[in-house]
C-alpha positions in Angstrom: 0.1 148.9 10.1 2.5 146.0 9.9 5.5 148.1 8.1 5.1 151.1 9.8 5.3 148.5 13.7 8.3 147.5 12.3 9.8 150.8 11.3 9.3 151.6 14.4 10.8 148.6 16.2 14.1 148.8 13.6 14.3 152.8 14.4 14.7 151.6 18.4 17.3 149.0 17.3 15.3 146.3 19.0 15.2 144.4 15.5 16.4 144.6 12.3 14.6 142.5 9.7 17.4 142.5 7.2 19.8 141.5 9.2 21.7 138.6 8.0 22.6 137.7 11.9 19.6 135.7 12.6 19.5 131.8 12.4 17.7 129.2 13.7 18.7 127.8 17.0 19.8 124.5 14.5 21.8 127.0 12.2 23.5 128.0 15.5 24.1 124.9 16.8 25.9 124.4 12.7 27.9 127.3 13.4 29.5 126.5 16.6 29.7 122.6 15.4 32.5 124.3 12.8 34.4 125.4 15.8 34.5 123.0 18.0 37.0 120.4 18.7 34.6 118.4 20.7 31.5 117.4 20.5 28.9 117.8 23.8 28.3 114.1 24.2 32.5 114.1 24.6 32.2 117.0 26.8 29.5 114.8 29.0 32.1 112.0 29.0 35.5 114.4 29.9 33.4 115.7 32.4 32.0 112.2 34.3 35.6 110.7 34.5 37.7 114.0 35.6 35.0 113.9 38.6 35.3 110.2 38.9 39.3 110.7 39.3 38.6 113.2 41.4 37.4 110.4 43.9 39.0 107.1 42.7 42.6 106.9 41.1 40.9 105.5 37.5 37.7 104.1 35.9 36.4 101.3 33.9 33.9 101.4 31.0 31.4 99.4 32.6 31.3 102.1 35.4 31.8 105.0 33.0 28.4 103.7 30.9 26.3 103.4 34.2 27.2 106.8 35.4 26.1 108.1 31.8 23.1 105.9 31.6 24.8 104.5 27.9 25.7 101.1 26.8 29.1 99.9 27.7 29.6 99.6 23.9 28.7 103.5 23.3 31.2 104.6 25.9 33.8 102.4 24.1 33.1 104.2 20.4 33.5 107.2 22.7 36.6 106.8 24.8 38.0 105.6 21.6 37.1 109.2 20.1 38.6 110.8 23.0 42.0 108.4 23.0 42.3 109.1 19.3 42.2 113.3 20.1 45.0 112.5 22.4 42.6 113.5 25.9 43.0 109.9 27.4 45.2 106.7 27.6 42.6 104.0 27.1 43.6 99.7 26.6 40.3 97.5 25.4 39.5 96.0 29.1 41.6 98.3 30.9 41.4 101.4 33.3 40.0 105.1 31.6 43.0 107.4 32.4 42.5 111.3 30.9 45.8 112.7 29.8 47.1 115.8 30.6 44.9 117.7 28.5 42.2 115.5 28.9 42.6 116.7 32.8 42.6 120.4 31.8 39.6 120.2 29.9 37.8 117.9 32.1 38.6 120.4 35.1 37.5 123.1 33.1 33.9 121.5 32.0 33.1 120.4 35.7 33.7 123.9 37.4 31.2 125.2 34.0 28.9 122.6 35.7 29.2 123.8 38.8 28.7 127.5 38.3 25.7 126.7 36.5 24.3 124.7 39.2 25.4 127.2 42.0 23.7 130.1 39.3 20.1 127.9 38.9 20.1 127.6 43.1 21.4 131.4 43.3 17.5 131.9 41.1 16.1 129.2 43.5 15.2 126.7 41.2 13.9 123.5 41.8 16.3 121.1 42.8 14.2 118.4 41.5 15.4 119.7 37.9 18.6 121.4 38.6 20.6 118.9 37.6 18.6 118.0 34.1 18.6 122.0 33.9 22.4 122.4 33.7 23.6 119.5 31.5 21.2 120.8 29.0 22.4 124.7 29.2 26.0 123.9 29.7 26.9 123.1 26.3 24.9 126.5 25.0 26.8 128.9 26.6 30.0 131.3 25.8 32.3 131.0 28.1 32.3 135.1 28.5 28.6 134.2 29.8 30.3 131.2 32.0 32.2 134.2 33.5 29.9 136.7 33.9 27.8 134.4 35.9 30.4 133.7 37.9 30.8 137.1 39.0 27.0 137.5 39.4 27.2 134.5 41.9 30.3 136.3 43.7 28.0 139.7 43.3 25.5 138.2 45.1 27.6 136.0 47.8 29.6 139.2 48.5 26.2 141.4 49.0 24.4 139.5 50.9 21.8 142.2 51.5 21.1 142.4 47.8 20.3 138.6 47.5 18.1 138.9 50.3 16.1 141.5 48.6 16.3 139.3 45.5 15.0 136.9 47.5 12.0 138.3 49.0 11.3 139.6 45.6 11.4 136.2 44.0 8.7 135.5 47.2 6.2 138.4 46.1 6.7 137.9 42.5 
């Protein structure tokens, strides 16, 4: 009964049992660790002090480590990562400034954020856990997804007839 359910399911294409495309969501993880450049814990870091420039013309470690609920002495191992990849200018004691790059990157990560965030209050989720929500699915998605929710939320901003009928929908469900 078994083989022939699963004939069936690979004739459909739903599954394909020999596929050699399947891993684990660690073996994922592995495979997009051999890509990266950064890390997620650096992205969480770019991110907090690009928004903190955004406000304030620099920031300290101390401050940096509060925001991120780390010790002062974690941040340091990581801004000293960052300064040695060349995304910030960074003097033992002194101010946090992202470079250049640093900016671009940083700028990049906290608009991700943000359309992630706008995306979990577009479904109506709880804004008890929509910030927890996003820093964890941030650093899982492609940036093509990034994109395409972006131009769900624009879908939906620009129809504002079609969120309302999400919206009662989301009421009856």
């Amino acid at each position: 009964m078994l083989r022939i359910y699963l004939k069936i399911i690979r004739y459909k294409g739903v599954i394909d049992i020999n596929s050699k495309e399947f891993y684990t969501v660690r073996g994922y993880h592995l495979l997009e660790q051999n890509k990266r450049l950064i890390t997620p814990a650096m992205e969480d870091y770019l991110e907090m002090i690009y928004r903190c420039g955004l406000q304030e013309e620099y920031i300290r470690i101390n401050q940096l480590a509060q925001l991120l609920n780390v010790r002062a002495s974690s941040a340091s191992k990581m801004v000293q990562k960052l300064g040695n990849l060349g995304l910030m200018k960074y003097e033992k004691y002194g101010v946090l400034v992202l470079s250049e790059e640093g900016k671009e990157i940083g700028k990049f990560l906290l608009e991700r954020h943000n359309i992630i965030e706008r995306f979990l209050r577009l479904l109506g989720c709880s804004e008890d856990n929509i910030l927890k929500q996003t820093e964890l699915i941030e650093h899982n998605l492609h940036n093509e997804t990034i994109h395409r929710l972006e131009m769900l939320i624009s879908y939906f901003t620009n129809n504002p007839d079609v969120l309302e009928q999400f919206e009662y929908f989301v009421k009856k469900y």
